[in-house]
OpenMM code with the backbone's topology and positions (N, CA, C; nanometers):
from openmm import Vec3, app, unit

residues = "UNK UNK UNK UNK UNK UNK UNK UNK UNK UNK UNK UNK UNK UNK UNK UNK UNK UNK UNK UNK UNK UNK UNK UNK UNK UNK UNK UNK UNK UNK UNK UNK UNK UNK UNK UNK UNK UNK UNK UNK UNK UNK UNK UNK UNK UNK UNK UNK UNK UNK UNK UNK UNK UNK UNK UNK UNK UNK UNK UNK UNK UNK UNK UNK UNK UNK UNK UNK UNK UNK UNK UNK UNK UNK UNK UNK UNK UNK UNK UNK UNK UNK UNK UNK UNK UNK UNK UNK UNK UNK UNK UNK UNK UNK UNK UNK UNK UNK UNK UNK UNK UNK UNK UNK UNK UNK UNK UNK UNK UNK UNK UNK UNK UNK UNK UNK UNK UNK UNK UNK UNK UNK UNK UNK UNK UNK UNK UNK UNK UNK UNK UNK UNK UNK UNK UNK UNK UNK UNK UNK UNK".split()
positions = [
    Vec3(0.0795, -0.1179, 0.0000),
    Vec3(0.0000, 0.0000, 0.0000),
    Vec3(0.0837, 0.1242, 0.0000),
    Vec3(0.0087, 0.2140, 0.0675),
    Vec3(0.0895, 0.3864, 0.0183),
    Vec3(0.0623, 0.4450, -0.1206),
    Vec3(0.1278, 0.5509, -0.1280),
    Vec3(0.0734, 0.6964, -0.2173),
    Vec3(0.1551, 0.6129, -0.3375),
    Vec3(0.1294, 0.6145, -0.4486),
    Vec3(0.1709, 0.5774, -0.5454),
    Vec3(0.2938, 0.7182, -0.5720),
    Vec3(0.4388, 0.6281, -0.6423),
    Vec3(0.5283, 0.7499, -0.6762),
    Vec3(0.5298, 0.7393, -0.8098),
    Vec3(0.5580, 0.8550, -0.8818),
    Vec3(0.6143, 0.8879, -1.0128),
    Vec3(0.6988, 0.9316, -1.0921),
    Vec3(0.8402, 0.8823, -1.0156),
    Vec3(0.9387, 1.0006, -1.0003),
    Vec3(1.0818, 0.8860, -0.9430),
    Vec3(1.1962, 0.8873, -0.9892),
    Vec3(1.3220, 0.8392, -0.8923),
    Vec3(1.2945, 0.6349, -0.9903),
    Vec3(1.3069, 0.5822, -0.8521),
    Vec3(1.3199, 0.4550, -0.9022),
    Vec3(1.2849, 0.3475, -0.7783),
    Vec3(1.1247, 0.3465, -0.7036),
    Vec3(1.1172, 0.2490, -0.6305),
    Vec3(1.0986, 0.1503, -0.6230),
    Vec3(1.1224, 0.0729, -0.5097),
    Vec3(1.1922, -0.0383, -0.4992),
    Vec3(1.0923, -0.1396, -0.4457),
    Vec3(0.9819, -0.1879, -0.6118),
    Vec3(0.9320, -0.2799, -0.5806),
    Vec3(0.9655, -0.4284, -0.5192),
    Vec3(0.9092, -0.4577, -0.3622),
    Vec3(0.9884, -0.5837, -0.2779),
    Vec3(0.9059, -0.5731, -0.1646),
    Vec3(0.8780, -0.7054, -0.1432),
    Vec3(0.9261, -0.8155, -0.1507),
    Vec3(0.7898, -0.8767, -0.2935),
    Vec3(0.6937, -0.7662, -0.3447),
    Vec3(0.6287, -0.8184, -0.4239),
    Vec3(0.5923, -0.7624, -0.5618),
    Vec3(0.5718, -0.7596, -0.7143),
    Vec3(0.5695, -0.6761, -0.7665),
    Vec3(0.4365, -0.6637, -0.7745),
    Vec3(0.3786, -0.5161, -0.8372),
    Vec3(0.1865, -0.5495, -0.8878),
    Vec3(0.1206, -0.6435, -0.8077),
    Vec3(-0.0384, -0.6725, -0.8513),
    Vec3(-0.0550, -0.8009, -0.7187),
    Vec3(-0.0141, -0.9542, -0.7300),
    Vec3(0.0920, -0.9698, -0.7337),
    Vec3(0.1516, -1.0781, -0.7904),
    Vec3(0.1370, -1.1637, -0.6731),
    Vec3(0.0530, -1.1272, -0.5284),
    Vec3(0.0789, -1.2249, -0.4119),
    Vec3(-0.0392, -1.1937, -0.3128),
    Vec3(0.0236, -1.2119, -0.1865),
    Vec3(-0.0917, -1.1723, -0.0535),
    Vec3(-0.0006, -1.0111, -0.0161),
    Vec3(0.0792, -0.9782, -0.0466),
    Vec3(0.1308, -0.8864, 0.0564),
    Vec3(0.1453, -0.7595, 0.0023),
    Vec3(0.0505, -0.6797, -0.0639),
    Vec3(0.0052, -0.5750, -0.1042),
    Vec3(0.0939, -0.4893, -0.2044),
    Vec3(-0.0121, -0.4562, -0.2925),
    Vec3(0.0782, -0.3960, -0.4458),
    Vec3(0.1981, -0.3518, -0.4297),
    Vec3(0.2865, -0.4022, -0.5283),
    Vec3(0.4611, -0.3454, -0.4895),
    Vec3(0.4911, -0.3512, -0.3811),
    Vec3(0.4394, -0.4509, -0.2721),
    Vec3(0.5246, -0.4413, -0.1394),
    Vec3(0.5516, -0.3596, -0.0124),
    Vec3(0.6434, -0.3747, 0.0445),
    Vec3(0.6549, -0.2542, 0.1526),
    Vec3(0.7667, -0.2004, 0.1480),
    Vec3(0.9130, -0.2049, 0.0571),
    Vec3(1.0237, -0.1817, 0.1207),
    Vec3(1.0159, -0.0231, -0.0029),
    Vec3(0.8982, 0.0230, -0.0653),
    Vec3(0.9292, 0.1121, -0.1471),
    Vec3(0.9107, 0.2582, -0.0486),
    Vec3(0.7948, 0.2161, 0.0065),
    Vec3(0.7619, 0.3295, 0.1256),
    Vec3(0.8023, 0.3501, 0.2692),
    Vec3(0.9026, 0.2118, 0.2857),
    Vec3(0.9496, 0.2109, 0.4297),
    Vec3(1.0741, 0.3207, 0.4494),
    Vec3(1.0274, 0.3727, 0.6005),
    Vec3(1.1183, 0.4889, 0.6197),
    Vec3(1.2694, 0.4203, 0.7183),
    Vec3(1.2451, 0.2806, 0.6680),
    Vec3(1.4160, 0.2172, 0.7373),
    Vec3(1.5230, 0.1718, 0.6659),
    Vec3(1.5573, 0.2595, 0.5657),
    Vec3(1.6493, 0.2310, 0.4630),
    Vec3(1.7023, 0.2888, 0.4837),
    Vec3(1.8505, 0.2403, 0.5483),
    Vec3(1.9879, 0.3108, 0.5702),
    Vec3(2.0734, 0.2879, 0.4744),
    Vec3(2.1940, 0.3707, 0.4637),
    Vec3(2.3011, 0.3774, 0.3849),
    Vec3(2.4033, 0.2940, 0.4578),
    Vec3(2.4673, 0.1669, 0.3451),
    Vec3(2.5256, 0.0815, 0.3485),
    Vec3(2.6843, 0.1368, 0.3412),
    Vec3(2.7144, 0.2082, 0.2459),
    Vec3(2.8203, 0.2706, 0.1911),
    Vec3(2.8516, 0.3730, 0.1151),
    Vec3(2.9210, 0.4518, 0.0756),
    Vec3(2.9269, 0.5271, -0.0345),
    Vec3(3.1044, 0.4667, -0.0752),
    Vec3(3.0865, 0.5594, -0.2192),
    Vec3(3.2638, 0.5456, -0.2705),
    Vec3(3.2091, 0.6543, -0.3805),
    Vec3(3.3338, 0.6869, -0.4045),
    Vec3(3.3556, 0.7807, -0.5294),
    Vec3(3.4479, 0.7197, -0.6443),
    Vec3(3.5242, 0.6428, -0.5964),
    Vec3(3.6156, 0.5519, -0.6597),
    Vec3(3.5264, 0.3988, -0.7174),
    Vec3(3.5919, 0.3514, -0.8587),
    Vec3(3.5805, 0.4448, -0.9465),
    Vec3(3.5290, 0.5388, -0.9958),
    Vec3(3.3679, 0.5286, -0.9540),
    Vec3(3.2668, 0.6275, -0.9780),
    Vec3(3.1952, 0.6103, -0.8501),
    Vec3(3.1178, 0.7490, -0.8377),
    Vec3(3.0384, 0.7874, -0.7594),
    Vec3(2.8954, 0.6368, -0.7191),
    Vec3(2.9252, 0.6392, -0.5840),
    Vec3(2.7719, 0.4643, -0.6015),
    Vec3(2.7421, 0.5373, -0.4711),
    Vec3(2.6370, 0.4563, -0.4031),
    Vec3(2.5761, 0.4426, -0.2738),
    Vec3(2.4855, 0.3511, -0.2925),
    Vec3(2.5309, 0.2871, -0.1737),
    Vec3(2.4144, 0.1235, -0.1044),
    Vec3(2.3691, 0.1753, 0.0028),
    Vec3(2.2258, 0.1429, -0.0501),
    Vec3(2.1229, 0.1738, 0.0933),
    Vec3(2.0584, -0.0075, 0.1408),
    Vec3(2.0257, -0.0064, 0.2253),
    Vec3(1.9992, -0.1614, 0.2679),
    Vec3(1.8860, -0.1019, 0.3453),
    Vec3(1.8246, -0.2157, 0.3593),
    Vec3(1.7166, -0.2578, 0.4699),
    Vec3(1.6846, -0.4002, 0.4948),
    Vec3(1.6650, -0.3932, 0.6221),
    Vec3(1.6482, -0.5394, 0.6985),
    Vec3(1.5260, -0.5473, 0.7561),
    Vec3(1.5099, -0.7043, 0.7829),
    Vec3(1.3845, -0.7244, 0.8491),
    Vec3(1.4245, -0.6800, 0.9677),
    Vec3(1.2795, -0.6616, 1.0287),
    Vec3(1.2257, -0.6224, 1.1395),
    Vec3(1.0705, -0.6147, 1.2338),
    Vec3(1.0872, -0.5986, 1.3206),
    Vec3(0.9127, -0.6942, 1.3959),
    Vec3(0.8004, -0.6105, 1.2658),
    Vec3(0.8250, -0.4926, 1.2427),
    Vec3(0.7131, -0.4326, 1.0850),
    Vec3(0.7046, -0.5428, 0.9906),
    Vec3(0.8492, -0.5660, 0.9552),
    Vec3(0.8608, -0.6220, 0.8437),
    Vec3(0.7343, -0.7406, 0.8658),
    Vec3(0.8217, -0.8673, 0.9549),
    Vec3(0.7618, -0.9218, 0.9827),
    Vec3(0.6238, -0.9918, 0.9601),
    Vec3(0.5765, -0.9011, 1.0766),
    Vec3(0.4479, -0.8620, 1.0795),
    Vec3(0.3720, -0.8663, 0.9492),
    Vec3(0.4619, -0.8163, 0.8248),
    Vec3(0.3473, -0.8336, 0.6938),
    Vec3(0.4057, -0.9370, 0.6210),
    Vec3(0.5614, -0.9903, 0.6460),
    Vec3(0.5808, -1.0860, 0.5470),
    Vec3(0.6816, -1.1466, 0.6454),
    Vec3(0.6475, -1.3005, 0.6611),
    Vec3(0.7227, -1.3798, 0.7984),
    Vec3(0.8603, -1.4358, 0.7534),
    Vec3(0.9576, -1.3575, 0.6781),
    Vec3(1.0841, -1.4067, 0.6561),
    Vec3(1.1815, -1.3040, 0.6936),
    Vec3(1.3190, -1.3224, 0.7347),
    Vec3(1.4522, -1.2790, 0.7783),
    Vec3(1.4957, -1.2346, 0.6695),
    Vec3(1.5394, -1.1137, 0.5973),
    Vec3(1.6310, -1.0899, 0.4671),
    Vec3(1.6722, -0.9822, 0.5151),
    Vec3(1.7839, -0.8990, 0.4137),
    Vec3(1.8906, -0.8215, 0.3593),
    Vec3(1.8327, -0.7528, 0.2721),
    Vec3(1.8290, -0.6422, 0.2123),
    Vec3(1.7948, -0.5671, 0.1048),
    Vec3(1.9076, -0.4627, 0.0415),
    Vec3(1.9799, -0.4825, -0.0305),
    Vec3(2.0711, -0.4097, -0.1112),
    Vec3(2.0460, -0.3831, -0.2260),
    Vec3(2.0266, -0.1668, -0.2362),
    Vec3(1.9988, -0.1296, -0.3370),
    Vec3(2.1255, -0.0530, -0.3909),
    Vec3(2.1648, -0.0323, -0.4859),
    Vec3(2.2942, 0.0315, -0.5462),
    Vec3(2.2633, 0.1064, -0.6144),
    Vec3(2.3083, 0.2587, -0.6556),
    Vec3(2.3113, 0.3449, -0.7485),
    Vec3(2.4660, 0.3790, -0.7455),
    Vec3(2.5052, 0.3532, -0.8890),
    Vec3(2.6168, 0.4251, -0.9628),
    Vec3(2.6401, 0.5230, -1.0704),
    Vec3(2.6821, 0.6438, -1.0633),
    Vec3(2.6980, 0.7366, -1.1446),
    Vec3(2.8232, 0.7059, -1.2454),
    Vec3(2.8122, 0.5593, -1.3462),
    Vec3(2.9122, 0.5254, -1.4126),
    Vec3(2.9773, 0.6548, -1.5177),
    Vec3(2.9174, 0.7407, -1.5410),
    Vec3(2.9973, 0.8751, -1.6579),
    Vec3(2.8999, 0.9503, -1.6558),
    Vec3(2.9167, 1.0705, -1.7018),
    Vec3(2.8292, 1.1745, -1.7464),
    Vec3(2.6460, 1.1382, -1.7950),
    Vec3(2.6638, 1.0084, -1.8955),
    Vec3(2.5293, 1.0174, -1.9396),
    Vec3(2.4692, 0.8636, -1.8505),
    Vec3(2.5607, 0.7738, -1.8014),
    Vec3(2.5165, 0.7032, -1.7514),
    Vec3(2.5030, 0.6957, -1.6163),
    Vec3(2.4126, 0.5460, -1.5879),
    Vec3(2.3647, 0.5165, -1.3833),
    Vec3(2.3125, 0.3526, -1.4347),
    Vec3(2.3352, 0.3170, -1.3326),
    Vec3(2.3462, 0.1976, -1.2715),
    Vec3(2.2673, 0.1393, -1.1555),
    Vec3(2.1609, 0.0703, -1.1677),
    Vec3(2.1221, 0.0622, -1.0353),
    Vec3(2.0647, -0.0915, -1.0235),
    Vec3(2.1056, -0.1169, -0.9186),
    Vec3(2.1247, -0.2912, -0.8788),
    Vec3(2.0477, -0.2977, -0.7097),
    Vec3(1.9836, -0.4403, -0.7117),
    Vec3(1.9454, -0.4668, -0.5727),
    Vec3(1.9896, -0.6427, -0.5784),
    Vec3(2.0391, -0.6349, -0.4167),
    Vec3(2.0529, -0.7843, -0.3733),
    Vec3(1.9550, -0.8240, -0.2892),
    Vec3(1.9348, -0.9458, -0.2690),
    Vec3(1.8145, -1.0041, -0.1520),
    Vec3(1.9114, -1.0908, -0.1141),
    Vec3(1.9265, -1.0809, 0.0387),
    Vec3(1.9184, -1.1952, 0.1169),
    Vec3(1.8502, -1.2507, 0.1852),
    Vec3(1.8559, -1.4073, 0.1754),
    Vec3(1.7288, -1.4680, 0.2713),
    Vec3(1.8438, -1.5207, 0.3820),
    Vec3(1.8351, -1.4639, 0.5218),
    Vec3(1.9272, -1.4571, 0.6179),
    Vec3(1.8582, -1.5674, 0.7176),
    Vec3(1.7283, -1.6615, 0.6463),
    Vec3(1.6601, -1.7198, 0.7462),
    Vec3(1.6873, -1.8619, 0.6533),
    Vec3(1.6504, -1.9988, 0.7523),
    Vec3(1.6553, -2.1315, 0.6758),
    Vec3(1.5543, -2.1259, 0.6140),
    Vec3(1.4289, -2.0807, 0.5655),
    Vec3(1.3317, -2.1246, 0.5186),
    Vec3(1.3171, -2.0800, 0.3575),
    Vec3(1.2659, -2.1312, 0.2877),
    Vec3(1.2878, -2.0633, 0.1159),
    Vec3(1.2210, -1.9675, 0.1020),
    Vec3(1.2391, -1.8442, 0.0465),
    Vec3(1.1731, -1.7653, 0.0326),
    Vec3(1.1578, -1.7141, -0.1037),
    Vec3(1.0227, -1.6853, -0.1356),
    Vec3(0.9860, -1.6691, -0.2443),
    Vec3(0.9288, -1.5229, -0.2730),
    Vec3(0.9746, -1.4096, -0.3703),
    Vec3(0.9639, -1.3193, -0.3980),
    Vec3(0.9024, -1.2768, -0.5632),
    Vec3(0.8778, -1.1607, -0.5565),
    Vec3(0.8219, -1.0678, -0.6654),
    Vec3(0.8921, -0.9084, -0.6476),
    Vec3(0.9829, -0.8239, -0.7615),
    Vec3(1.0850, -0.7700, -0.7463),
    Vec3(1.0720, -0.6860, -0.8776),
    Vec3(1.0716, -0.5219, -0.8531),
    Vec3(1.0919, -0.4418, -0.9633),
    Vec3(1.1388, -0.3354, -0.9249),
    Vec3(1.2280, -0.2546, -1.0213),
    Vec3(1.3341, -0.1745, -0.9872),
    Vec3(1.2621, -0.0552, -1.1004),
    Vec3(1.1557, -0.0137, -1.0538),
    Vec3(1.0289, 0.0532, -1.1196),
    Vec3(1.0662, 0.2076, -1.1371),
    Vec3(1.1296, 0.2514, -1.2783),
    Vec3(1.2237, 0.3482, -1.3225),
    Vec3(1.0884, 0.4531, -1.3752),
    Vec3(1.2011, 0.5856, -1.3499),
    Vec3(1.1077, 0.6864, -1.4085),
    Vec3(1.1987, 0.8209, -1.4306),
    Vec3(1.3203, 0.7049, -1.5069),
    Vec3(1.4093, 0.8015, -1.5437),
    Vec3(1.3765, 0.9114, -1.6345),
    Vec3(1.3806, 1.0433, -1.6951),
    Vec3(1.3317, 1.0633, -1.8345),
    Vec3(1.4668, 1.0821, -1.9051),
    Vec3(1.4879, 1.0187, -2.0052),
    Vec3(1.5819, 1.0007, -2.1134),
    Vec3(1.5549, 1.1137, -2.2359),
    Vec3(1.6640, 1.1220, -2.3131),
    Vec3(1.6271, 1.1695, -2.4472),
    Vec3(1.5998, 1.1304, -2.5299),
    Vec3(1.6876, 0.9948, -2.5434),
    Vec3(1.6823, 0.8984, -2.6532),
    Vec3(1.6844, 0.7475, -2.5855),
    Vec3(1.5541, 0.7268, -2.6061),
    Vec3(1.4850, 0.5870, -2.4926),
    Vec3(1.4855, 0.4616, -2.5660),
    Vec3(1.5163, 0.4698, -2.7554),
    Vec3(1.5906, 0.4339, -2.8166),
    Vec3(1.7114, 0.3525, -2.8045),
    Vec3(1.7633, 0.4587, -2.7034),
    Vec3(1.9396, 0.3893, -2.6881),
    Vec3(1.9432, 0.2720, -2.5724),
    Vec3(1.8128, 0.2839, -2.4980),
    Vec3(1.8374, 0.2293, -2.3620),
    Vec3(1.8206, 0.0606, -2.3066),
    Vec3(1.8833, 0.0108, -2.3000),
    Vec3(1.8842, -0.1551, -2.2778),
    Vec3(1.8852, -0.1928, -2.1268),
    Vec3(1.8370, -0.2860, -2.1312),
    Vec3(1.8538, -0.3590, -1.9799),
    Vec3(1.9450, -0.4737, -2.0070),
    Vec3(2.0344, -0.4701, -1.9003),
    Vec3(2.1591, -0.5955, -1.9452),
    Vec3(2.1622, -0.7212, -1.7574),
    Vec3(2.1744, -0.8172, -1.7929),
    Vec3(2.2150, -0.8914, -1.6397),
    Vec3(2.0918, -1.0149, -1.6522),
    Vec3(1.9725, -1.0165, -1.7655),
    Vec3(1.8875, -1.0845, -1.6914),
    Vec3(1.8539, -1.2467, -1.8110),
    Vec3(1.9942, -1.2294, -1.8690),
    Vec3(1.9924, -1.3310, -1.9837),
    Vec3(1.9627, -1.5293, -1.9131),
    Vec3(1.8808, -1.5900, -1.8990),
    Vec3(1.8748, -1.7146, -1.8565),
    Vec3(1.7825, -1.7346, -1.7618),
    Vec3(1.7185, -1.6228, -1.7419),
    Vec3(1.6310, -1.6084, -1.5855),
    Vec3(1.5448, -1.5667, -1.7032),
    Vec3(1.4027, -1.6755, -1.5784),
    Vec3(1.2518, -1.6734, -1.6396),
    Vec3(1.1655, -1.5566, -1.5827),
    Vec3(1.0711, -1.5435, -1.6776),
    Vec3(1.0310, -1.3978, -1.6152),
    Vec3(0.8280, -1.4353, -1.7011),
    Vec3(0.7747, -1.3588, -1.6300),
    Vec3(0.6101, -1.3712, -1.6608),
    Vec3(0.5962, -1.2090, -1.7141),
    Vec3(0.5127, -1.2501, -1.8790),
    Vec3(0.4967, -1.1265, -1.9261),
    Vec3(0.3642, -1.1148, -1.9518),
    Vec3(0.3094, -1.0033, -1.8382),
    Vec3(0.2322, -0.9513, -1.8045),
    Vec3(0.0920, -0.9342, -1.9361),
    Vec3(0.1774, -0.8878, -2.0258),
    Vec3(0.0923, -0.8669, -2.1881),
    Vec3(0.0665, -1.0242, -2.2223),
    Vec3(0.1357, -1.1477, -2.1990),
    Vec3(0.0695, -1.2469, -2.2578),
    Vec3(-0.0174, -1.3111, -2.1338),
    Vec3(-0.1134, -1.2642, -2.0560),
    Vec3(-0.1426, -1.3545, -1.9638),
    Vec3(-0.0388, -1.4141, -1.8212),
    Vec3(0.0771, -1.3336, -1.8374),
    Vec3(0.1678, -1.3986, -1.7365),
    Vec3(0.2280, -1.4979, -1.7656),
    Vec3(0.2581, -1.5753, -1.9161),
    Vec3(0.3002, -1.6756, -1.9549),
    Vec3(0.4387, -1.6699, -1.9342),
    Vec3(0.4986, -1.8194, -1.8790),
    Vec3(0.6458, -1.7926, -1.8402),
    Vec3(0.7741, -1.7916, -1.9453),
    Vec3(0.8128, -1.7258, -1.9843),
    Vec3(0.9261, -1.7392, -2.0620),
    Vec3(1.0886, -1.7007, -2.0240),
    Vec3(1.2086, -1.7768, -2.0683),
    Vec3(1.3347, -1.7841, -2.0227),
    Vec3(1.3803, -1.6216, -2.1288),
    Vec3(1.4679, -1.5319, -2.0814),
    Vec3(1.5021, -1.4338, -2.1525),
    Vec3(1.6246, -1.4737, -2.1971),
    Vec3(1.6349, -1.4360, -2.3354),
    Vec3(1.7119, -1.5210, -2.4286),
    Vec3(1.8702, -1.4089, -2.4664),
    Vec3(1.8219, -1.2858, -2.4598),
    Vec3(1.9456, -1.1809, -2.5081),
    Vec3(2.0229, -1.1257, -2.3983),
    Vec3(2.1070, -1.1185, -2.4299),
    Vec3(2.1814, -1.0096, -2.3194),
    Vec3(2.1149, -0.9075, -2.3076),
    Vec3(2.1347, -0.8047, -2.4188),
    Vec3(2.1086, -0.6880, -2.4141),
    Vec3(1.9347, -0.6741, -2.4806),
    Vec3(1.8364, -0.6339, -2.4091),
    Vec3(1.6995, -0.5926, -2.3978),
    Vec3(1.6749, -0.4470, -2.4522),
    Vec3(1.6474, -0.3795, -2.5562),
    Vec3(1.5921, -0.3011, -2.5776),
    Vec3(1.4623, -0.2283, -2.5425),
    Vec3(1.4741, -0.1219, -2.4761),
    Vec3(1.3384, -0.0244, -2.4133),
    Vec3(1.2111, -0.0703, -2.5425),
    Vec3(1.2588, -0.0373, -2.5731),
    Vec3(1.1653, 0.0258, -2.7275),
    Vec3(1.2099, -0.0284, -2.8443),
] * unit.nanometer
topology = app.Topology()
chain = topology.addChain("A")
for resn in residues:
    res = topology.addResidue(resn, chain)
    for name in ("N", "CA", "C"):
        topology.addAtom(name, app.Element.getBySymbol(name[0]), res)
């Protein structure tokens, strides 16, 4: 739940859309317990913010994890942004996860998603049918 954003890049988790029981996009987009993990400037400018479970967490979703989000300012026209999950508990945990952008670009043309070549994914436009992603590099548009 919460105010819907339109703006930055939140951090659909532990669920995406209603993909489950634990309410649209999750909780870790609106939670106010996301601390900073690190910064560096070397090579380029990044910062990790994390968040962990806790009796909140909990309370809406009954597993132990880690949350690592990354932003890197790789050059002038580029950024970078990455999240890790840990499941810090014995039990399996099963998730729904979007890194829900609202960058505005010039040329949206140029823009690819790279990292998700071999991993299955449900597309929403066919019914949710499961398919393995086959390219490296993903074109926006």
């Amino acid at each position: 739940g919460g105010k819907a954003m339109r703006g930055g890049v939140p951090v659909c988790w532990p669920q995406f859309a209603d993909r489950g029981a634990y309410g649209k996009h999750g909780f870790a987009r609106n939670s106010d317990k996301w601390y900073i993990v690190r910064t560096s400037t070397e090579p380029f400018p990044c910062v990790v913010l994390g968040l962990d479970d806790d009796e909140a967490t909990r309370a809406a979703w009954p597993f132990p994890f880690q949350l690592r989000y990354s932003v890197t300012l790789d050059g002038p026209d580029q950024v970078s942004v990455s999240m890790t999950v840990l499941n810090s508990g014995d039990a399996p945990m099963e998730f729904t996860t979007a890194l829900h952008t609202y960058f505005r670009v010039p040329k949206v043309g140029a823009i690819t998603l790279q990292g998700l070549q071999g991993l299955t994914y449900e597309d929403s436009v066919k019914a949710r049918d499961k398919f393995t992603q086959e390219e490296e590099n993903i074109p926006i548009v």
